[in-house]
C-alpha positions as CSV (number, residue, x, y, z in Angstrom):
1,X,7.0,-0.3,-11.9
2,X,4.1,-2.9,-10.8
3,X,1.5,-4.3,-13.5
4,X,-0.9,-7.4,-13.1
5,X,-1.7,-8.7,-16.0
6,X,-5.1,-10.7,-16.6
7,X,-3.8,-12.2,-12.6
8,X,-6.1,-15.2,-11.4
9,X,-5.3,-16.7,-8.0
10,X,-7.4,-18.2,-4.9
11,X,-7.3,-20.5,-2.5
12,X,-7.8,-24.4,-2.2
13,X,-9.3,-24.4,-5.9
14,X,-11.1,-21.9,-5.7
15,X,-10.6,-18.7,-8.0
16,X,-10.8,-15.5,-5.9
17,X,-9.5,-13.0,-8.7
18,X,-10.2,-13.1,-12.3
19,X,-8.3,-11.3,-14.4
20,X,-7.2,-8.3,-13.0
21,X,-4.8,-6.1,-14.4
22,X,-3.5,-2.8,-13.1
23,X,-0.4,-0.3,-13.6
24,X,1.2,1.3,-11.3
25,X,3.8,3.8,-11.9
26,X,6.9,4.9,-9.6
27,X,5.8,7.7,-7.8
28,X,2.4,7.1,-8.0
29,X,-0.1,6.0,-5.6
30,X,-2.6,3.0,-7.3
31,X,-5.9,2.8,-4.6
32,X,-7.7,-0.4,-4.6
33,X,-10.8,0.0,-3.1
34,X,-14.0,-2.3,-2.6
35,X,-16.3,-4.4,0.0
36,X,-15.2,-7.0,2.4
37,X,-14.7,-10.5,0.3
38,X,-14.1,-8.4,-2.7
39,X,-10.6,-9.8,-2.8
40,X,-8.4,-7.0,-2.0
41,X,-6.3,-8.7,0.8
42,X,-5.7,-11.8,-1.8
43,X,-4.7,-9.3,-4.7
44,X,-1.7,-7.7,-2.4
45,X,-0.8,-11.2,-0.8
46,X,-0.4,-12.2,-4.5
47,X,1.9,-10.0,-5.6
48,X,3.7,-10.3,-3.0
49,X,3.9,-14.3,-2.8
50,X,1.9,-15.7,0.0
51,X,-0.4,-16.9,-2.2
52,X,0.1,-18.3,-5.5
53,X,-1.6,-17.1,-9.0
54,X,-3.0,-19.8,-11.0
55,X,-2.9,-17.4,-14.3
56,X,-2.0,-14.0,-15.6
57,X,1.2,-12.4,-15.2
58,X,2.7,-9.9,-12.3
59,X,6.0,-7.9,-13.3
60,X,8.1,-5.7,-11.1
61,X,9.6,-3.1,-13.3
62,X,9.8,-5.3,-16.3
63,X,10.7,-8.7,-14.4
64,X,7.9,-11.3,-14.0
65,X,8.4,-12.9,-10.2
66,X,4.2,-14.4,-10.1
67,X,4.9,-17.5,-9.0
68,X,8.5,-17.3,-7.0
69,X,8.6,-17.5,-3.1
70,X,8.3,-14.7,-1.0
71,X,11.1,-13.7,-0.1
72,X,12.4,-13.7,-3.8
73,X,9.9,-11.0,-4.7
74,X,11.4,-9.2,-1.7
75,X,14.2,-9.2,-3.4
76,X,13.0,-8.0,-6.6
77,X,11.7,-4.9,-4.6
78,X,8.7,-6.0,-3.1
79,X,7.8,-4.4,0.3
80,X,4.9,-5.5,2.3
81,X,2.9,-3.9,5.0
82,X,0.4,-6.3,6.1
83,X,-3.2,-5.9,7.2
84,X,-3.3,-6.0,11.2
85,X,0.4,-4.8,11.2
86,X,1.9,-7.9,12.7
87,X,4.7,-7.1,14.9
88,X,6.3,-8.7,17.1
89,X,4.9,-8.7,20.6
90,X,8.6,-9.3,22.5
91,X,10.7,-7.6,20.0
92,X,11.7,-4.0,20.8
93,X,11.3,-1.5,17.7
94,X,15.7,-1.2,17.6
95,X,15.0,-5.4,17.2
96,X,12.5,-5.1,14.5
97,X,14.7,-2.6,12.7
98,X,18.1,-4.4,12.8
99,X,16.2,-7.7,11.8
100,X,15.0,-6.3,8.9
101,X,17.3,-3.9,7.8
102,X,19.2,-5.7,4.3
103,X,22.1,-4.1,2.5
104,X,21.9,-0.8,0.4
105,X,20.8,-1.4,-3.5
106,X,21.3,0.9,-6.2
107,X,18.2,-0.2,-7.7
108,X,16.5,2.2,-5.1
109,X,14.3,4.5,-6.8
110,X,16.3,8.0,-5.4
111,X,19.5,5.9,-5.3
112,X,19.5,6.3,-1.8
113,X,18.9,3.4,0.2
114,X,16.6,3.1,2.8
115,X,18.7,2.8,6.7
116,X,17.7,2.8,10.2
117,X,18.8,6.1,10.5
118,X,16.6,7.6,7.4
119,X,13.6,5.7,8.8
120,X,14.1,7.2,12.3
121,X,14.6,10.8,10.6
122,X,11.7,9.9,8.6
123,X,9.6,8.6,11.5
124,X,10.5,10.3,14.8
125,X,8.3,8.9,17.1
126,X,9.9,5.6,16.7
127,X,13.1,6.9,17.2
128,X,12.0,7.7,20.7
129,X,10.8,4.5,21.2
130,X,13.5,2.0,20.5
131,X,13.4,0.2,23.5
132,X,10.2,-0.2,24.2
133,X,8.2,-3.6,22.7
134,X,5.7,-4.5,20.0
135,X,3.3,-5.5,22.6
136,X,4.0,-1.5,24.3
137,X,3.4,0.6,21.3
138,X,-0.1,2.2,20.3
139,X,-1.7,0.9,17.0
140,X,-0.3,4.1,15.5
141,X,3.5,3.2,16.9
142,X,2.6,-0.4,15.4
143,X,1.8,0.8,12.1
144,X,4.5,3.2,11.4
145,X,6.8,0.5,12.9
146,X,5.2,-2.0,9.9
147,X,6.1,0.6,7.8
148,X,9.6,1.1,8.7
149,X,10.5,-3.1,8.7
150,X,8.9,-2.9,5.2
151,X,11.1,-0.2,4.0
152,X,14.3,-1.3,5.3
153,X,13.8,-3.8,2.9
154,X,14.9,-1.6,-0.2
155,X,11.7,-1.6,-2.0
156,X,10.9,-0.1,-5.1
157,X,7.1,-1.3,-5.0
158,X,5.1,-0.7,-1.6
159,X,2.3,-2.8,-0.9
160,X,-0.1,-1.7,2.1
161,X,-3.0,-3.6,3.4
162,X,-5.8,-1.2,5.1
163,X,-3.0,0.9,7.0
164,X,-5.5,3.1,8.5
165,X,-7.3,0.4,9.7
166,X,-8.0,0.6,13.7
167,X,-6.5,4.0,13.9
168,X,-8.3,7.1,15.3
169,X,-9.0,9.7,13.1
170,X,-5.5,12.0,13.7
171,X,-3.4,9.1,13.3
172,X,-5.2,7.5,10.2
173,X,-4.2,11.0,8.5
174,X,-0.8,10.9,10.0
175,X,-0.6,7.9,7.6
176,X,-2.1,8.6,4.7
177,X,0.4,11.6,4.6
178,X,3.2,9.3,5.2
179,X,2.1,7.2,2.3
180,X,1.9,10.3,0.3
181,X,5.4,11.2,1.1
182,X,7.2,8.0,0.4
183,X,5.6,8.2,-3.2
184,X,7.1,11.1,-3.5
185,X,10.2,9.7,-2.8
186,X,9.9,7.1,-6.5
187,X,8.3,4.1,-4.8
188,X,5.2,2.3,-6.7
189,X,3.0,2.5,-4.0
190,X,-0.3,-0.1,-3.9
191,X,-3.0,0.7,-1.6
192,X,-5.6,-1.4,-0.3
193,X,-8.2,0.5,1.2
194,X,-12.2,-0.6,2.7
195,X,-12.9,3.3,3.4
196,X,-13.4,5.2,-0.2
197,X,-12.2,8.6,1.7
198,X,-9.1,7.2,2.7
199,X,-8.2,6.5,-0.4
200,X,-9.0,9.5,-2.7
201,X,-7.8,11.4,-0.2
202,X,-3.6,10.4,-1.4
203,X,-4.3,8.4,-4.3
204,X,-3.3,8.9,-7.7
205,X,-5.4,6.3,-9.2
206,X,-8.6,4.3,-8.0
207,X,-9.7,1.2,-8.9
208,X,-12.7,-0.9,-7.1
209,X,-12.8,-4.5,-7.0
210,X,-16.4,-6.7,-6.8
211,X,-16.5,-10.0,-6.2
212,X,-12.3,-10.5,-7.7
213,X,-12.7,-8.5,-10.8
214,X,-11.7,-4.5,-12.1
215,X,-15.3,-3.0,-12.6
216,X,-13.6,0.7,-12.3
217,X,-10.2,2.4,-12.6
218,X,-10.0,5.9,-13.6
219,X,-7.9,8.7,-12.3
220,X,-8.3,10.6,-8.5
221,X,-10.1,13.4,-10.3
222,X,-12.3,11.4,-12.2
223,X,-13.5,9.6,-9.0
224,X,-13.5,12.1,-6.7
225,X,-15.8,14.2,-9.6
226,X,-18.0,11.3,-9.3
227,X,-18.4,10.0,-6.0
228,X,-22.1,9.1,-6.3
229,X,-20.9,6.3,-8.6
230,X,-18.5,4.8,-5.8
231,X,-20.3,5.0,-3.2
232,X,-23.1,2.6,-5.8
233,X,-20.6,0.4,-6.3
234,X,-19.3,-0.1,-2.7
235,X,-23.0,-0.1,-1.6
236,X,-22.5,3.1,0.9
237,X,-25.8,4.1,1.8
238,X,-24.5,7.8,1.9
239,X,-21.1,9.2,0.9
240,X,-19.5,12.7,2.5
241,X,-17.7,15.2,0.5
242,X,-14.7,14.1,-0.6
243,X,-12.0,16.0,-0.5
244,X,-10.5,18.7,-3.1
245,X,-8.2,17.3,-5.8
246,X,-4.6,17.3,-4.8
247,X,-2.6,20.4,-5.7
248,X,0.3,19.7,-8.3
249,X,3.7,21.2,-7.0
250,X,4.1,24.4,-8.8
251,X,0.5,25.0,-9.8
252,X,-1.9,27.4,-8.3
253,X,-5.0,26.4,-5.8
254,X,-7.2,23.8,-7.3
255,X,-11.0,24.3,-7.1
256,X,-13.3,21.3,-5.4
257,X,-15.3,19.3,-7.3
């Protein structure tokens, strides 16, 4: 549904990314992990627009849109959450949503489109906040709000930046099991993560970025058999147990690694 293809892009002449390609599959949850200044944040803001690629290719389910404005990726399928969530302090959450909510599309993944009312059933808490403002909301409210404006933009490809970011522990998992449900639902779902548990914890696929380049992708399993090798290359001094392999629906109990 999403692939990058040999993508370059930086800023002011200056490359940031060198060559990275990546696949990521509807349904499927692609983690991209790595240090500050690894160029994580510039990977998602490419694909999604906000900055533009200087080489290499980025297709949404077949379509190449690297180079197009921003809001014609949107329309391709794009959906962005950004880093920092970036609501709006005097909008109420019933604001945000009617702003962004755009027209059903078949090209859904489920062929159901995303509305107010299957975001509100989806997130509740919002729902009992709709009159309250941006600048009222926890950093929790704020992120599932981010998440909501993003997907009542039909999108078959979901792009989050760090959504766990500034959360306390409860909520942080409150969103990674979001993020886990909405694959499940047939979006392509790219994930930007600083904290390596984070991400194995939902992902389907890790890679790690140093310094703008691919120097691992492998499978969950793989990495989460292998965490040693990580936690070298994101220069963690120590690494906790990560956690046991995801259970496939219909399988039995899955050992840890």
């Amino acid at each position: 549904m999403l692939r990058t293809e040999r993508l370059c892009a930086g800023y002011a002449g200056g490359i940031v990314l060198h060559e990275v390609t990546l696949d990521v599959a509807a349904g499927a949850v692609q983690a991209v992990v790595g240090r500050n200044g690894a160029g994580k944040s510039t990977l998602v803001h490419a694909v999604a627009g906000l900055v533009r690629p200087c080489g290499g290719r980025i297709e949404v389910d077949g379509v190449h849109v690297a180079g197009r404005q921003p809001h014609r990726i949107a329309r391709c399928g794009v959906g962005l959450v950004p880093q920092g969530r970036r609501v709006f302090s005097r909008l109420t959450v019933a604001e945000h949503l009617a702003l962004a909510a755009v027209p059903w599309r078949a090209a859904t993944p489920t062929g159901e489109g995303w509305t107010v009312a299957r975001v509100l059933e989806l997130l509740p808490r919002l729902a009992a906040r709709l009159r309250h403002r941006g600048d009222q909301l926890s950093g929790g409210e704020q992120q599932m709000l981010a998440i909501a404006r993003a997907l009542l933009g039909q999108p078959r490809v979901l792009l989050l930046d760090e959504p766990c970011e500034g959360l306390a522990p409860g909520l942080a998992a409150r969103v990674r099991d979001l993020v886990g449900t909405l694959a499940r639902t047939g979006l392509a779902v790219l994930l930007v993560e600083q904290q390596l548990q984070h991400a194995v914890e939902i992902a389907d696929r890790i890679a790690v970025l140093e310094y703008g380049r691919v120097v691992y992708d492998r499978p969950a399993d793989e990495a989460r058999a292998e965490p040693g090798r990580l936690a070298a290359m994101l220069s963690v001094a120590a690494v906790a147990e990560l956690p046991a392999p995801r259970p496939v629906p219909g399988s039995g109990p899955v050992p840890r690694t």
